[in-house]
C-alpha positions in Angstrom: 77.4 66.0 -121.8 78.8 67.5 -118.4 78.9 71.2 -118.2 82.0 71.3 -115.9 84.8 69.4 -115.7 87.3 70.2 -113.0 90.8 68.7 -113.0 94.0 68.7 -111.1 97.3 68.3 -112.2 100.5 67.0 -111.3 102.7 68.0 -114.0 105.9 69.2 -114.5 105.9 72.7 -115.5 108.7 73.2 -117.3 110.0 77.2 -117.2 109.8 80.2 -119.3 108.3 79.3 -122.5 104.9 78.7 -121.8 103.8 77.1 -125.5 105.3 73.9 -124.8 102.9 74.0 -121.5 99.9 74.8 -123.6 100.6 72.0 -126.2 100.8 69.6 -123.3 97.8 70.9 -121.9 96.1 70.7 -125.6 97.0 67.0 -125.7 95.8 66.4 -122.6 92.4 67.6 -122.9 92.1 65.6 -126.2 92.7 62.2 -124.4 90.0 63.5 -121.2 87.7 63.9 -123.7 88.5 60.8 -125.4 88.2 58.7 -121.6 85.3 60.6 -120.4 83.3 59.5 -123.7 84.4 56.0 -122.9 82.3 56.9 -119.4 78.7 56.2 -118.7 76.8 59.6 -118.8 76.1 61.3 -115.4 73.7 63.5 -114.3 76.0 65.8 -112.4 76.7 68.0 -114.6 80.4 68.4 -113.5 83.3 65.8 -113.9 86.6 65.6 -111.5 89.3 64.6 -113.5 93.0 63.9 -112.4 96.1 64.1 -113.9 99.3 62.3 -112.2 102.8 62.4 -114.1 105.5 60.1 -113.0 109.1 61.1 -114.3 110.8 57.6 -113.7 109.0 55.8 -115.9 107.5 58.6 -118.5 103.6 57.8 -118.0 100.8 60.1 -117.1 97.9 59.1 -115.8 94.5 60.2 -116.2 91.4 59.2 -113.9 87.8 59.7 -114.2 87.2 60.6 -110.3 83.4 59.7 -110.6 83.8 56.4 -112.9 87.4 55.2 -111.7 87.9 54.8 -115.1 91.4 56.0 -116.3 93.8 55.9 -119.5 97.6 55.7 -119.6 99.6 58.1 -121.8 103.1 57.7 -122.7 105.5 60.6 -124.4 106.8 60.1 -127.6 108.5 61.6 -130.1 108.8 65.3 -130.1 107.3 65.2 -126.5 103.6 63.7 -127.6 101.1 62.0 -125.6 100.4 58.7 -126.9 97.9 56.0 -125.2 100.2 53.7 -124.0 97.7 50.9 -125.0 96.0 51.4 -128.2 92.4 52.2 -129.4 90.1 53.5 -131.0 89.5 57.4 -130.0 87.3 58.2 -132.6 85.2 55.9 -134.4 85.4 57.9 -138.0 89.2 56.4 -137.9 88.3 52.7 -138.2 87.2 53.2 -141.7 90.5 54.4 -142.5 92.1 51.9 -140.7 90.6 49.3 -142.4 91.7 50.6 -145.8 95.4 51.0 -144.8 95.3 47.4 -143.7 94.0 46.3 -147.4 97.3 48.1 -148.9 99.7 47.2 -145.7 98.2 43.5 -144.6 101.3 44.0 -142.2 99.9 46.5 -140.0 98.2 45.4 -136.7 94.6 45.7 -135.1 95.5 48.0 -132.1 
């Protein structure tokens, strides 16, 4: 795994309270970590990461700098960060998945 990653932001923010900033910021780094393991390895040692927020349509974007490889987020409800296309983040899930779908047959393959 890298030892640094380095990433810069274009975020809104906000003011005052600084939990909702560090929530964000906690989501955030769950969905780098979830694009950069998607990523071949590198020998580096560091990643560039950035982080672009457009407020007219309620995306972020997040780029491997190294790979070009990125992942779109969208805010949902109660302000979380959702992958605007779904998958698989974490392979342990598809188990469970799979027995949801046995007791809802409605629910979809992401």
């Amino acid at each position: 795994r890298c030892k640094n990653v380095t990433i810069d932001l274009e975020i809104a923010c906000g003011e005052g309270d600084t939990r909702p900033l560090v929530r964000y910021l906690r989501m955030l780094s769950f969905y780098i970590c979830a694009l950069l393991k998607q990523q071949p390895q590198s020998d580096f040692g560091s990643v560039d990461v950035s982080v672009t927020q457009d407020a007219n349509t309620n995306l972020t974007l997040i780029t491997s700098n190294q790979s070009g490889g990125s992942m779109q987020l969208k805010c949902g409800s109660f302000q979380n960060l959702y992958a605007a296309t779904p998958c698989v983040l974490d392979p342990r899930s598809s188990d469970i998945v799979v027995e949801m779908q046995k007791n809802h047959p409605d629910l979809a393959d992401p």
